[in-house]
MIBAKE-205303 format. One record per residue (C-alpha): x negated, z negated, y negated; residue in three letters. Coordinates in steps of 0.02 Angstrom, whole numbers, plus 50000, padded with zeros to 5 digits. Each point is the difference from the previous one (the first is absolute). Last residue first. Example, Ala and Ser with C-alpha at 12.3 -4.5 7.8 and 13.67 -1.06 7.14 Angstrom:
atom px->49316 | pz->49643 | py->50053 | res->Ser;
atom px->50069 | pz->49967 | py->50172 | res->Ala;
END
This chain:
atom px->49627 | pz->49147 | py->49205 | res->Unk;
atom px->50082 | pz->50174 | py->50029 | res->Unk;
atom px->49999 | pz->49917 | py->50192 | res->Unk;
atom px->49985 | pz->50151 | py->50100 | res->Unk;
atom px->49843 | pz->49923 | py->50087 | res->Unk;
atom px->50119 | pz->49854 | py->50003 | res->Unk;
atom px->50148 | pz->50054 | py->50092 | res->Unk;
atom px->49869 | pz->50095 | py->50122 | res->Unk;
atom px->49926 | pz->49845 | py->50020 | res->Unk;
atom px->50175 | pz->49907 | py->50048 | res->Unk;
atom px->50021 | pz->50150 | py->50141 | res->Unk;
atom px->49862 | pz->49988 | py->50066 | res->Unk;
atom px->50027 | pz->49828 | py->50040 | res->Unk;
atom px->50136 | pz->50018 | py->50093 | res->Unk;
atom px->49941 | pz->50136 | py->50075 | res->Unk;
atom px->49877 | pz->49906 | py->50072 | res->Unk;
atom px->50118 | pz->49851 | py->50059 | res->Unk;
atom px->50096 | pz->50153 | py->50089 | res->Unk;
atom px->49835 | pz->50049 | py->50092 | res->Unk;
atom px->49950 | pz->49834 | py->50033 | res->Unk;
atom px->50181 | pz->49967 | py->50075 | res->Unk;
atom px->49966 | pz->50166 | py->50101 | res->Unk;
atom px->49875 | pz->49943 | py->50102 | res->Unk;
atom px->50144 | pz->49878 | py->50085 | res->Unk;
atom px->49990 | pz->49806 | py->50033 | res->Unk;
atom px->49916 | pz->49942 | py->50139 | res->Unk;
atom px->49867 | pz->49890 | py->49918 | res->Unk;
atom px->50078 | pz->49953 | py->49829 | res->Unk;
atom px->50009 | pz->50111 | py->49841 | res->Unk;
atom px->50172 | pz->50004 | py->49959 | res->Unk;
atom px->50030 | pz->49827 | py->49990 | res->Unk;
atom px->49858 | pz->49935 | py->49906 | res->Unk;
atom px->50028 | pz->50156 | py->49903 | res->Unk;
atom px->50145 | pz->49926 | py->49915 | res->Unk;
atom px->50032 | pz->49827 | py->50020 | res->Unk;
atom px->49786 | pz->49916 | py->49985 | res->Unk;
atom px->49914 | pz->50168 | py->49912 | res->Unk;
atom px->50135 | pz->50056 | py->49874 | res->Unk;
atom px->50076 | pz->49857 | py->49973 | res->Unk;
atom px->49872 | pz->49917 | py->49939 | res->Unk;
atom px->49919 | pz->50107 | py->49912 | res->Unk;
atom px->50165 | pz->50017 | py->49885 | res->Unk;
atom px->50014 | pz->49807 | py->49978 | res->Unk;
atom px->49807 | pz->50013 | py->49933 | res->Unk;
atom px->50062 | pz->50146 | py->49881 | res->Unk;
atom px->50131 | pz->49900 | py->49941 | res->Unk;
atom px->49879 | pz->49875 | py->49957 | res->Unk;
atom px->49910 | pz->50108 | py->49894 | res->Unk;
atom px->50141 | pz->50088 | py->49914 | res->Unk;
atom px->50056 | pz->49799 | py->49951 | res->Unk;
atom px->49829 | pz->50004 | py->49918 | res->Unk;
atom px->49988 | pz->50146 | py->49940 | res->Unk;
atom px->50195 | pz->50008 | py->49914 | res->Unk;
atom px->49947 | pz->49803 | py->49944 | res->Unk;
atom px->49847 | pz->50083 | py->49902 | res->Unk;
atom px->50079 | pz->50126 | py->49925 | res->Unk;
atom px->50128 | pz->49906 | py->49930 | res->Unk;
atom px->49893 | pz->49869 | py->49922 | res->Unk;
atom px->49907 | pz->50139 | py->49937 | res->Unk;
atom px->50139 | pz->50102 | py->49919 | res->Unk;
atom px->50063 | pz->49828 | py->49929 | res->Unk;
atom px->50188 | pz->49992 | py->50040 | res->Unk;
atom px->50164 | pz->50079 | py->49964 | res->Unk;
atom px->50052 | pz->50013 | py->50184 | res->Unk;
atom px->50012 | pz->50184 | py->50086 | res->Unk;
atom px->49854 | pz->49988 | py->50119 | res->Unk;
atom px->50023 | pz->49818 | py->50053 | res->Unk;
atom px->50207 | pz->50022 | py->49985 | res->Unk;
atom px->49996 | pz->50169 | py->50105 | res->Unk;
atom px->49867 | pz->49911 | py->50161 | res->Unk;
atom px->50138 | pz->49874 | py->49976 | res->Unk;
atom px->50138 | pz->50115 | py->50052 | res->Unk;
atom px->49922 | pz->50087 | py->50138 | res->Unk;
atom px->49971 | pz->49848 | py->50097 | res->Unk;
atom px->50166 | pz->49982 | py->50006 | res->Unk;
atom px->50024 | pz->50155 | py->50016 | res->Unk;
atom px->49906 | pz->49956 | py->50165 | res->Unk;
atom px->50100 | pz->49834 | py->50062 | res->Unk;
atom px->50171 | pz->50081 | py->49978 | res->Unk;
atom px->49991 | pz->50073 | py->50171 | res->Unk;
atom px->49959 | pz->49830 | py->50065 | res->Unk;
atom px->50146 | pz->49936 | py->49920 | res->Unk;
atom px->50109 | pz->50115 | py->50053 | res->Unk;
atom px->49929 | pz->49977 | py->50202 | res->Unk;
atom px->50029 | pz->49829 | py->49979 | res->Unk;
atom px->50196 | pz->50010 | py->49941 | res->Unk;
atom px->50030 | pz->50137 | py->50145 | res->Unk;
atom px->49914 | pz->49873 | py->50127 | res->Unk;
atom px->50138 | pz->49865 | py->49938 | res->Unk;
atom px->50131 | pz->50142 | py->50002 | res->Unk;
atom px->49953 | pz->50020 | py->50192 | res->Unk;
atom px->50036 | pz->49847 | py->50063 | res->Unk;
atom px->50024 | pz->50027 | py->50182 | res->Unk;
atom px->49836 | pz->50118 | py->50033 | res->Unk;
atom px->49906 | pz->49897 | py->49865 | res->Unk;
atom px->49818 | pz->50006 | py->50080 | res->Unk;
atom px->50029 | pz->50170 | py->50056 | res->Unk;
atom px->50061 | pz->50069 | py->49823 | res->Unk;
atom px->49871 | pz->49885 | py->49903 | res->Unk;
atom px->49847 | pz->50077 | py->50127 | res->Unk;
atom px->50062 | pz->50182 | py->49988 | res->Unk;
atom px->50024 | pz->49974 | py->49808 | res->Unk;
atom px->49826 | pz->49956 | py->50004 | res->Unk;
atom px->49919 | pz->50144 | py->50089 | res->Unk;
atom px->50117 | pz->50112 | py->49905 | res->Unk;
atom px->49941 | pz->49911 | py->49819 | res->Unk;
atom px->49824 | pz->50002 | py->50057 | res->Unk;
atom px->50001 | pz->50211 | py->50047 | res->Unk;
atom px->50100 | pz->50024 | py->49839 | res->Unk;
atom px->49886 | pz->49925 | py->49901 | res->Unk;
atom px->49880 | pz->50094 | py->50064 | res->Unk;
atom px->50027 | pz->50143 | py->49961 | res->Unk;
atom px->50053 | pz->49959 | py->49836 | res->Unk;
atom px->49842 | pz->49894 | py->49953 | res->Unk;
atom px->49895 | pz->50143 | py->50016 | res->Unk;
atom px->50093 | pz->50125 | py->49906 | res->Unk;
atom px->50036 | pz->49874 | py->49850 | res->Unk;
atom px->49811 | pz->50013 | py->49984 | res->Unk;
atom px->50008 | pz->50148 | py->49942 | res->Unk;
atom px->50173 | pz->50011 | py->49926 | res->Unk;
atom px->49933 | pz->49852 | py->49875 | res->Unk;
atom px->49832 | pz->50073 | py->49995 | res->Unk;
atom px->50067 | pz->50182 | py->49927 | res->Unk;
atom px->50127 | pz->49881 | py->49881 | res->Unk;
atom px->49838 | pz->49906 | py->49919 | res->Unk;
atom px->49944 | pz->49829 | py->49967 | res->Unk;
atom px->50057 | pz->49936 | py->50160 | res->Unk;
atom px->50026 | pz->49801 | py->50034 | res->Unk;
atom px->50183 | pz->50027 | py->50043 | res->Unk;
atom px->49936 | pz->50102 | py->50159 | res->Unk;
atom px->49885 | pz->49868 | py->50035 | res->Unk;
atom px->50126 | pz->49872 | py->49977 | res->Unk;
atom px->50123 | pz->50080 | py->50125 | res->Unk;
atom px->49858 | pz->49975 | py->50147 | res->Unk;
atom px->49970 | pz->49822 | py->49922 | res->Unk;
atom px->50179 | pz->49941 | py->50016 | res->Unk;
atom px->50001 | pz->50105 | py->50184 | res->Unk;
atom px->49872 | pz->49906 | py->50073 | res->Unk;
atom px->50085 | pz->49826 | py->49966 | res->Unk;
atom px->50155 | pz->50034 | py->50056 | res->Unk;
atom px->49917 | pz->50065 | py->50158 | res->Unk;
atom px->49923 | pz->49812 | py->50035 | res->Unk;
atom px->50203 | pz->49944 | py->49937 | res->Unk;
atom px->50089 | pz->50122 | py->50119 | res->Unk;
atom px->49882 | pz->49975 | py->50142 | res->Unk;
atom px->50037 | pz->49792 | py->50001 | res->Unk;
atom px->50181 | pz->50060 | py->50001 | res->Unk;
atom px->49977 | pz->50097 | py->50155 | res->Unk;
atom px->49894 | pz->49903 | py->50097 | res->Unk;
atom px->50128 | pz->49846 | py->49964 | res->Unk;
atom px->50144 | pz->50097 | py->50055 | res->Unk;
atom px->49911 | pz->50052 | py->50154 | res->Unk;
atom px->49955 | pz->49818 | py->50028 | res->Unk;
atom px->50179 | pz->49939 | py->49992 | res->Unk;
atom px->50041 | pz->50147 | py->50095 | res->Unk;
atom px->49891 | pz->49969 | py->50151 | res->Unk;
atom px->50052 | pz->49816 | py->49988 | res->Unk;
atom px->50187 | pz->50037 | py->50002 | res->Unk;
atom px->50003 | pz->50043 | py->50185 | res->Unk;
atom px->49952 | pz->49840 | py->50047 | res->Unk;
atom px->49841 | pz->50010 | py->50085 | res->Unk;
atom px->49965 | pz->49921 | py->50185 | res->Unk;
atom px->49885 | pz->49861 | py->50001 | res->Unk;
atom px->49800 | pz->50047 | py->49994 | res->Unk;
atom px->49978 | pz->49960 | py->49805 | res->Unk;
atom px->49837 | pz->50095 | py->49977 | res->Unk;
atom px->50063 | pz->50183 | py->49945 | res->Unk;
atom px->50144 | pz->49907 | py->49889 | res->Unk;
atom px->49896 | pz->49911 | py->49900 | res->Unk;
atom px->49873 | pz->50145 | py->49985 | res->Unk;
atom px->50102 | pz->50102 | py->49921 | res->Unk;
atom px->50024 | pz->49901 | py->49846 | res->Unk;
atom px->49839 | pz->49979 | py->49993 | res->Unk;
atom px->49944 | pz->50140 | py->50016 | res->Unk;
atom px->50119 | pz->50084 | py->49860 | res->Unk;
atom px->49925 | pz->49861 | py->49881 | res->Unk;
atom px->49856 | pz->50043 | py->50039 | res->Unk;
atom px->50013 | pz->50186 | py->49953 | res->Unk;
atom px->50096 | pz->49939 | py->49819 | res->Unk;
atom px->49837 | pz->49903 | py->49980 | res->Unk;
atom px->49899 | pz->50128 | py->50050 | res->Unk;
atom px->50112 | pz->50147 | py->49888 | res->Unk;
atom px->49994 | pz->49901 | py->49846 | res->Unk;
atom px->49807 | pz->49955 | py->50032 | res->Unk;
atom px->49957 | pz->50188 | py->50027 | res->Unk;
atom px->50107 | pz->50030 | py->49839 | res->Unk;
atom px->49889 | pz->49881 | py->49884 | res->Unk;
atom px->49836 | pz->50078 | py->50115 | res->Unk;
atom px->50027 | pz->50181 | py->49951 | res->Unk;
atom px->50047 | pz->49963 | py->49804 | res->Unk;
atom px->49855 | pz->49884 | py->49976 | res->Unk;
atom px->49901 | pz->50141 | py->50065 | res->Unk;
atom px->50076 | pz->50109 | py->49889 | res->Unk;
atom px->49966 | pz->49874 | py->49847 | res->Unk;
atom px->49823 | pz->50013 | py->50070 | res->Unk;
atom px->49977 | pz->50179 | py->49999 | res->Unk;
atom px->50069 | pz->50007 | py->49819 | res->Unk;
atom px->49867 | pz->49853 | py->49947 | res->Unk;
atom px->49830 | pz->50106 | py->50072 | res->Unk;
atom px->49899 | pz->49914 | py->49875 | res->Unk;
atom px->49912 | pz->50134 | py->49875 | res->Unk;
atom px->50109 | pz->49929 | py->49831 | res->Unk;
atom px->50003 | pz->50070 | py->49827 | res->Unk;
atom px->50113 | pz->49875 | py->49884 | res->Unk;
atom px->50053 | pz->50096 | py->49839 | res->Unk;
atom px->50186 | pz->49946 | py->50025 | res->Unk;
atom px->50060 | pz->50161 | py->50001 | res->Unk;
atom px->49856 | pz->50046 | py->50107 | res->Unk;
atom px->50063 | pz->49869 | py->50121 | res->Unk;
atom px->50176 | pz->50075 | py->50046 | res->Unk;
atom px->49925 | pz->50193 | py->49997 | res->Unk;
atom px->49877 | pz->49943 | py->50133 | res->Unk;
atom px->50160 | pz->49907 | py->50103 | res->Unk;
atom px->50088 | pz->50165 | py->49984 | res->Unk;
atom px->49858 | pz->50084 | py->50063 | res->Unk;
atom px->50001 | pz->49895 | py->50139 | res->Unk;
atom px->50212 | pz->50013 | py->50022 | res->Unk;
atom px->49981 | pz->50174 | py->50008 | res->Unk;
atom px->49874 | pz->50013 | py->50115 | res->Unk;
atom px->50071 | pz->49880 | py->50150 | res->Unk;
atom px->50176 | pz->50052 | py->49953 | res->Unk;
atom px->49965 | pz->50207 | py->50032 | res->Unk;
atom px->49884 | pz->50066 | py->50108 | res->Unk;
atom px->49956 | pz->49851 | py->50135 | res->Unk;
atom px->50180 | pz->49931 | py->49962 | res->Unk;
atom px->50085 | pz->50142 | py->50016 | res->Unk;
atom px->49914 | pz->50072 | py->50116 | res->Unk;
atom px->49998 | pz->49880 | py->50122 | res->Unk;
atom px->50209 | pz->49969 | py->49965 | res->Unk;
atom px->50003 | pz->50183 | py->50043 | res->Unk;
atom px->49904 | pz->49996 | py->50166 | res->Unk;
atom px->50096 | pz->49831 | py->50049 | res->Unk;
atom px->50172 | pz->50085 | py->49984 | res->Unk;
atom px->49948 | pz->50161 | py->50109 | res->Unk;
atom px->49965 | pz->49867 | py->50147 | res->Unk;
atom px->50181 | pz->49898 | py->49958 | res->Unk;
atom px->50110 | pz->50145 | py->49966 | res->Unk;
atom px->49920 | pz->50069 | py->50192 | res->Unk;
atom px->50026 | pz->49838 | py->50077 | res->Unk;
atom px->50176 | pz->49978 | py->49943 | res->Unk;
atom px->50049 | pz->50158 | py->50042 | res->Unk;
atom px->49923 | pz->50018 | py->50176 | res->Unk;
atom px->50085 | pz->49782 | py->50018 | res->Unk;
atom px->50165 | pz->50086 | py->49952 | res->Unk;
atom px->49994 | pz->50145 | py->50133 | res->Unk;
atom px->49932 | pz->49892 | py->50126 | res->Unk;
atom px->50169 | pz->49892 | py->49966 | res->Unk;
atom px->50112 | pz->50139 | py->50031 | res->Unk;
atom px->49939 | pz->50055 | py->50161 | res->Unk;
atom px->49999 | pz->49852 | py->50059 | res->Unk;
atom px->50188 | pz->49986 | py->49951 | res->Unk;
atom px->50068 | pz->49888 | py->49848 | res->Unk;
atom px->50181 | pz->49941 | py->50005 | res->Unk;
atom px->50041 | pz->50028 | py->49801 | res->Unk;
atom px->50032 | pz->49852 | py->49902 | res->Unk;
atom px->49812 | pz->49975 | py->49984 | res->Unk;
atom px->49977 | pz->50158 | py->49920 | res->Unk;
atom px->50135 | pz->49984 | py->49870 | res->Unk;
atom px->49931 | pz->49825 | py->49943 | res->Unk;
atom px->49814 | pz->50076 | py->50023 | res->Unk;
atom px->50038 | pz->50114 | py->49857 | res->Unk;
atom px->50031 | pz->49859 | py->49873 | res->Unk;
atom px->49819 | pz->49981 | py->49951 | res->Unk;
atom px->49962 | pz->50178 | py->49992 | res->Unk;
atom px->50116 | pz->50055 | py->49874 | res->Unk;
atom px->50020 | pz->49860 | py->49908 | res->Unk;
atom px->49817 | pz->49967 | py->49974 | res->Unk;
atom px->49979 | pz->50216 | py->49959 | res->Unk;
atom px->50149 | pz->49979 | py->49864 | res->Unk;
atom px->49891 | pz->49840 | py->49943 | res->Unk;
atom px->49856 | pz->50113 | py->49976 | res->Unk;
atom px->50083 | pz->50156 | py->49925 | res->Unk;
atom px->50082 | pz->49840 | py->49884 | res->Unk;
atom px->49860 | pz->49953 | py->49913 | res->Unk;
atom px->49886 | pz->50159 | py->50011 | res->Unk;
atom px->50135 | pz->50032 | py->49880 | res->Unk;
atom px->49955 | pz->49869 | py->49895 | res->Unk;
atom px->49817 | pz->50026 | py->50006 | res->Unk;
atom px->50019 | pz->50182 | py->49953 | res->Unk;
atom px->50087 | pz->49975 | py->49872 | res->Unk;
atom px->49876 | pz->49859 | py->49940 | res->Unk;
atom px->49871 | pz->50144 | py->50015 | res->Unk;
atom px->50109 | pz->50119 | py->49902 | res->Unk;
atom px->50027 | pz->49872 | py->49849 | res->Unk;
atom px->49815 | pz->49962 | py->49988 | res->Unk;
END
Protein backbone atom coordinates (compact mmCIF):
# COMPACT_ATOMS: atom_id res chain seq x y z
CA UNK A 1 0.00 0.00 0.00
CA UNK A 2 2.81 2.31 1.02
CA UNK A 3 4.48 2.16 -2.61
CA UNK A 4 1.24 2.84 -4.41
CA UNK A 5 0.49 5.95 -2.21
CA UNK A 6 4.21 6.85 -3.16
CA UNK A 7 3.52 6.68 -6.21
CA UNK A 8 0.38 8.75 -6.02
CA UNK A 9 2.16 11.50 -4.30
CA UNK A 10 4.76 11.85 -6.58
CA UNK A 11 2.59 11.52 -9.52
CA UNK A 12 1.41 14.61 -7.43
CA UNK A 13 3.82 16.96 -8.11
CA UNK A 14 5.35 15.36 -11.77
CA UNK A 15 1.83 16.54 -12.74
CA UNK A 16 1.75 19.96 -11.29
CA UNK A 17 5.60 20.41 -12.42
CA UNK A 18 4.09 19.51 -16.09
CA UNK A 19 0.89 22.42 -15.27
CA UNK A 20 3.60 24.89 -14.47
CA UNK A 21 5.57 24.11 -17.10
CA UNK A 22 3.26 24.34 -19.83
CA UNK A 23 0.86 26.77 -18.54
CA UNK A 24 3.31 29.59 -18.07
CA UNK A 25 5.16 28.99 -21.41
CA UNK A 26 2.83 31.09 -23.44
CA UNK A 27 3.85 34.22 -21.09
CA UNK A 28 7.46 33.96 -22.64
CA UNK A 29 6.05 33.24 -26.05
CA UNK A 30 3.76 35.99 -26.26
CA UNK A 31 6.42 38.51 -25.19
CA UNK A 32 8.37 37.55 -28.07
CA UNK A 33 7.37 39.27 -31.66
CA UNK A 34 6.14 36.11 -33.38
CA UNK A 35 7.07 35.56 -37.23
CA UNK A 36 5.01 33.30 -39.67
CA UNK A 37 7.41 31.21 -39.57
CA UNK A 38 7.32 30.98 -35.97
CA UNK A 39 3.76 30.53 -35.45
CA UNK A 40 3.47 27.43 -38.06
CA UNK A 41 6.05 25.99 -36.01
CA UNK A 42 3.83 26.21 -32.76
CA UNK A 43 0.47 25.28 -34.36
CA UNK A 44 2.95 21.69 -36.10
CA UNK A 45 3.64 21.16 -32.33
CA UNK A 46 0.54 21.66 -31.02
CA UNK A 47 -1.24 19.58 -33.53
CA UNK A 48 1.06 16.77 -33.44
CA UNK A 49 0.97 16.65 -29.04
CA UNK A 50 -2.68 16.94 -29.59
CA UNK A 51 -3.23 13.82 -32.39
CA UNK A 52 -0.63 11.46 -30.42
CA UNK A 53 -2.54 12.72 -27.11
CA UNK A 54 -5.96 11.36 -28.23
CA UNK A 55 -4.40 7.80 -29.21
CA UNK A 56 -3.14 7.41 -25.60
CA UNK A 57 -6.08 8.80 -23.73
CA UNK A 58 -8.10 5.94 -26.19
CA UNK A 59 -6.11 3.50 -24.83
CA UNK A 60 -6.20 4.27 -21.69
CA UNK A 61 -9.49 4.36 -21.20
CA UNK A 62 -10.56 1.55 -23.70
CA UNK A 63 -7.60 -0.73 -21.97
CA UNK A 64 -7.22 0.46 -18.78
CA UNK A 65 -10.11 2.72 -16.64
CA UNK A 66 -13.07 1.30 -18.52
CA UNK A 67 -11.95 -2.44 -17.27
CA UNK A 68 -10.60 -1.73 -14.19
CA UNK A 69 -13.15 0.24 -12.81
CA UNK A 70 -15.89 -2.80 -14.02
CA UNK A 71 -14.19 -5.30 -12.29
CA UNK A 72 -13.81 -3.11 -9.57
CA UNK A 73 -17.50 -2.48 -9.48
CA UNK A 74 -17.90 -6.69 -9.56
CA UNK A 75 -15.48 -6.91 -6.66
CA UNK A 76 -17.66 -3.88 -4.90
CA UNK A 77 -20.96 -6.01 -5.03
CA UNK A 78 -19.59 -9.45 -4.28
CA UNK A 79 -18.55 -8.07 -1.00
CA UNK A 80 -21.85 -7.27 -0.43
CA UNK A 81 -23.20 -10.66 -1.82
CA UNK A 82 -25.42 -8.78 -4.41
CA UNK A 83 -24.83 -10.46 -8.09
CA UNK A 84 -26.05 -8.03 -10.65
CA UNK A 85 -26.27 -8.55 -14.89
CA UNK A 86 -27.39 -4.70 -15.49
CA UNK A 87 -24.84 -2.90 -17.40
CA UNK A 88 -24.49 -0.20 -14.13
CA UNK A 89 -20.55 0.70 -14.91
CA UNK A 90 -21.55 1.64 -18.55
CA UNK A 91 -24.14 3.80 -17.24
CA UNK A 92 -22.20 5.69 -14.56
CA UNK A 93 -19.82 6.42 -17.72
CA UNK A 94 -22.52 7.61 -19.55
CA UNK A 95 -23.58 9.76 -16.76
CA UNK A 96 -19.98 10.83 -16.75
CA UNK A 97 -20.02 11.78 -20.74
CA UNK A 98 -23.26 13.75 -20.65
CA UNK A 99 -22.49 15.66 -16.89
CA UNK A 100 -19.31 17.16 -18.74
CA UNK A 101 -21.13 17.61 -22.18
CA UNK A 102 -23.61 19.86 -20.19
CA UNK A 103 -20.55 21.76 -18.39
CA UNK A 104 -18.96 22.39 -21.63
CA UNK A 105 -22.69 23.48 -23.52
CA UNK A 106 -23.51 25.67 -21.04
CA UNK A 107 -20.00 27.14 -20.71
CA UNK A 108 -20.24 27.03 -24.97
CA UNK A 109 -23.39 29.22 -24.71
CA UNK A 110 -22.33 31.28 -22.62
CA UNK A 111 -19.24 32.10 -24.96
CA UNK A 112 -22.06 32.72 -27.78
CA UNK A 113 -23.63 34.77 -26.17
CA UNK A 114 -21.37 36.86 -25.16
CA UNK A 115 -20.13 37.08 -28.63
CA UNK A 116 -23.00 37.50 -30.16
CA UNK A 117 -23.81 40.90 -28.50
CA UNK A 118 -21.18 42.45 -29.96
CA UNK A 119 -21.44 40.62 -33.60
CA UNK A 120 -25.14 42.18 -33.89
CA UNK A 121 -24.71 45.64 -32.40
CA UNK A 122 -23.88 47.52 -35.83
CA UNK A 123 -22.23 50.83 -34.05
CA UNK A 124 -18.63 51.01 -34.00
CA UNK A 125 -16.89 48.81 -31.03
CA UNK A 126 -15.11 50.26 -28.23
CA UNK A 127 -11.95 48.81 -28.06
CA UNK A 128 -12.62 47.33 -24.62
CA UNK A 129 -15.46 45.10 -25.83
CA UNK A 130 -13.13 42.61 -27.62
CA UNK A 131 -11.29 42.28 -24.34
CA UNK A 132 -14.09 42.25 -22.11
CA UNK A 133 -15.27 39.22 -24.04
CA UNK A 134 -11.81 37.71 -24.34
CA UNK A 135 -11.51 37.91 -20.67
CA UNK A 136 -14.78 36.34 -20.25
CA UNK A 137 -13.88 33.36 -22.86
CA UNK A 138 -11.01 32.87 -20.96
CA UNK A 139 -12.24 32.59 -17.49
CA UNK A 140 -15.36 30.68 -18.53
CA UNK A 141 -12.48 28.03 -20.12
CA UNK A 142 -10.62 27.99 -16.90
CA UNK A 143 -13.58 26.79 -14.78
CA UNK A 144 -15.17 24.03 -17.82
CA UNK A 145 -11.22 22.83 -17.80
CA UNK A 146 -11.21 23.06 -14.01
CA UNK A 147 -13.59 20.67 -14.06
CA UNK A 148 -11.83 18.05 -16.42
CA UNK A 149 -8.78 18.13 -14.74
CA UNK A 150 -10.41 17.33 -10.91
CA UNK A 151 -11.60 14.08 -12.42
CA UNK A 152 -8.42 13.48 -14.66
CA UNK A 153 -6.27 13.70 -11.16
CA UNK A 154 -8.98 11.53 -9.47
CA UNK A 155 -8.45 8.70 -11.67
CA UNK A 156 -4.95 8.61 -10.99
CA UNK A 157 -5.77 8.93 -7.09
CA UNK A 158 -8.36 6.22 -7.64
CA UNK A 159 -5.48 3.49 -8.51
CA UNK A 160 -5.10 0.42 -6.61
CA UNK A 161 -1.70 -0.22 -7.82
CA UNK A 162 1.72 1.91 -8.52
CA UNK A 163 2.06 0.12 -12.33
CA UNK A 164 -1.69 1.79 -12.96
CA UNK A 165 -0.83 4.93 -11.27
CA UNK A 166 2.29 5.61 -13.81
CA UNK A 167 0.02 4.06 -16.40
CA UNK A 168 -2.47 6.07 -16.53
CA UNK A 169 -0.40 8.98 -15.23
CA UNK A 170 1.13 8.71 -18.88
CA UNK A 171 -2.02 9.65 -20.47
CA UNK A 172 -3.05 12.40 -18.45
CA UNK A 173 0.53 14.00 -18.67
CA UNK A 174 0.49 14.49 -22.18
CA UNK A 175 -2.12 15.97 -22.16
CA UNK A 176 -2.18 17.95 -19.52
CA UNK A 177 0.35 19.77 -20.79
CA UNK A 178 -1.27 20.27 -24.21
CA UNK A 179 -4.65 21.94 -22.08
CA UNK A 180 -2.55 23.81 -19.68
CA UNK A 181 -0.47 25.56 -22.89
CA UNK A 182 -3.70 26.04 -24.76
CA UNK A 183 -5.00 27.74 -21.66
CA UNK A 184 -2.22 29.67 -20.49
CA UNK A 185 -2.14 31.01 -24.16
CA UNK A 186 -5.80 32.12 -23.71
CA UNK A 187 -5.16 33.76 -19.81
CA UNK A 188 -1.80 35.36 -21.19
CA UNK A 189 -3.70 37.01 -24.30
CA UNK A 190 -6.75 37.76 -22.49
CA UNK A 191 -4.65 39.56 -19.63
CA UNK A 192 -1.90 41.18 -21.86
CA UNK A 193 -1.82 44.32 -19.26
CA UNK A 194 -2.47 42.42 -16.12
CA UNK A 195 -0.44 39.72 -16.30
CA UNK A 196 -0.13 38.63 -12.49
CA UNK A 197 -3.97 38.24 -12.59
CA UNK A 198 -3.49 35.59 -15.61
CA UNK A 199 -0.38 34.20 -13.54
CA UNK A 200 -2.89 33.70 -10.41
CA UNK A 201 -5.41 31.68 -12.91
CA UNK A 202 -3.05 29.74 -14.60
CA UNK A 203 -1.74 28.45 -10.70
CA UNK A 204 -4.88 27.57 -9.91
CA UNK A 205 -5.64 25.69 -12.86
CA UNK A 206 -2.40 23.87 -12.49
CA UNK A 207 -3.40 23.01 -9.02
CA UNK A 208 -6.76 21.68 -10.22
CA UNK A 209 -5.29 17.98 -11.01
CA UNK A 210 -3.40 17.15 -7.69
CA UNK A 211 -6.15 18.25 -6.63
CA UNK A 212 -7.86 15.69 -7.95
CA UNK A 213 -5.05 13.56 -7.01
CA UNK A 214 -5.46 14.14 -3.47
CA UNK A 215 -8.94 12.85 -2.93
CA UNK A 216 -8.58 9.89 -5.24
CA UNK A 217 -5.50 9.21 -1.97
CA UNK A 218 -8.13 9.92 0.93
CA UNK A 219 -10.98 7.43 -0.83
CA UNK A 220 -8.32 4.71 -1.25
CA UNK A 221 -6.33 5.42 1.89
CA UNK A 222 -9.39 6.25 4.44
CA UNK A 223 -10.17 3.80 7.28
CA UNK A 224 -13.41 2.69 5.85
CA UNK A 225 -15.52 -0.41 5.01
CA UNK A 226 -13.55 -2.32 2.19
CA UNK A 227 -16.87 -2.39 0.34
CA UNK A 228 -18.01 0.96 0.87
CA UNK A 229 -14.65 1.90 -0.44
CA UNK A 230 -14.70 -0.12 -3.27
CA UNK A 231 -17.69 0.82 -4.40
CA UNK A 232 -17.22 4.79 -4.35
CA UNK A 233 -13.45 4.09 -6.13
CA UNK A 234 -15.95 2.32 -9.11
CA UNK A 235 -18.16 4.58 -9.12
CA UNK A 236 -16.20 7.83 -9.16
CA UNK A 237 -13.66 5.50 -11.72
CA UNK A 238 -16.81 5.31 -13.77
CA UNK A 239 -17.48 8.74 -14.20
CA UNK A 240 -14.05 9.59 -14.75
CA UNK A 241 -14.03 7.34 -17.46
CA UNK A 242 -17.16 9.17 -19.08
CA UNK A 243 -15.07 12.67 -18.61
CA UNK A 244 -12.16 10.73 -20.32
CA UNK A 245 -14.45 9.76 -23.51
CA UNK A 246 -15.22 12.87 -23.71
CA UNK A 247 -12.39 14.43 -24.27
CA UNK A 248 -11.01 12.19 -26.23
CA UNK A 249 -13.56 12.16 -29.13
CA UNK A 250 -15.25 15.96 -28.92
CA UNK A 251 -11.36 18.22 -28.00
CA UNK A 252 -8.96 15.80 -28.99
CA UNK A 253 -9.54 13.91 -32.09
CA UNK A 254 -12.41 16.10 -32.98
CA UNK A 255 -9.69 18.35 -33.89
CA UNK A 256 -7.28 16.28 -35.40
CA UNK A 257 -9.43 14.35 -37.45
CA UNK A 258 -11.37 16.96 -39.55
CA UNK A 259 -11.61 17.14 -43.42
CA UNK A 260 -8.28 18.67 -44.47
CA UNK A 261 -6.30 17.84 -41.78
CA UNK A 262 -3.06 15.67 -42.36
CA UNK A 263 -2.81 11.58 -42.80
CA UNK A 264 -0.35 11.69 -40.41
CA UNK A 265 -2.58 12.83 -37.35
CA UNK A 266 -4.20 9.23 -37.70
CA UNK A 267 -0.93 7.89 -37.78
CA UNK A 268 0.30 9.74 -34.57
CA UNK A 269 -3.27 9.06 -32.84
CA UNK A 270 -2.28 5.31 -33.70
CA UNK A 271 0.71 5.34 -32.08
CA UNK A 272 -0.74 6.78 -29.45
CA UNK A 273 -2.61 4.13 -28.81
CA UNK A 274 -0.18 1.60 -29.42
CA UNK A 275 1.69 2.72 -27.26
CA UNK A 276 -0.91 2.54 -24.06
CA UNK A 277 -1.51 -1.33 -25.21
CA UNK A 278 1.88 -2.09 -25.25
CA UNK A 279 1.96 -0.55 -21.51
CA UNK A 280 -0.66 -2.97 -20.76
CA UNK A 281 0.27 -6.14 -22.58
CA UNK A 282 3.40 -5.63 -20.30
CA UNK A 283 1.22 -4.90 -17.52
CA UNK A 284 2.62 -7.67 -14.73
CA UNK A 285 -1.14 -7.32 -13.78
Amino acid sequence: MEAVVAAKIAALFIVLVISVIFGNTPYWVLKRRQTPQGTRRRNLFIAIFNAFSGGVFLGTCLLHLMVEGREELEVAFSAYGVHIEYPLFEVLVAFGFFAITFIDFVAELCFHGSSSVILEDKKPKPPMAAVETSTIRAVLLLIALSFHTIFDGLAIGLQEQDADVWQVLVAISVHKGLVAFCLGHQLYQAYKERTKLAFILVQLFCLMSPIGIALGIIITSGNIDGGAQTMTSAVLQGIASGTFLYVTFFEILSTAFTHGQSIWNIVLASVGFAAMAAVKLLDSD
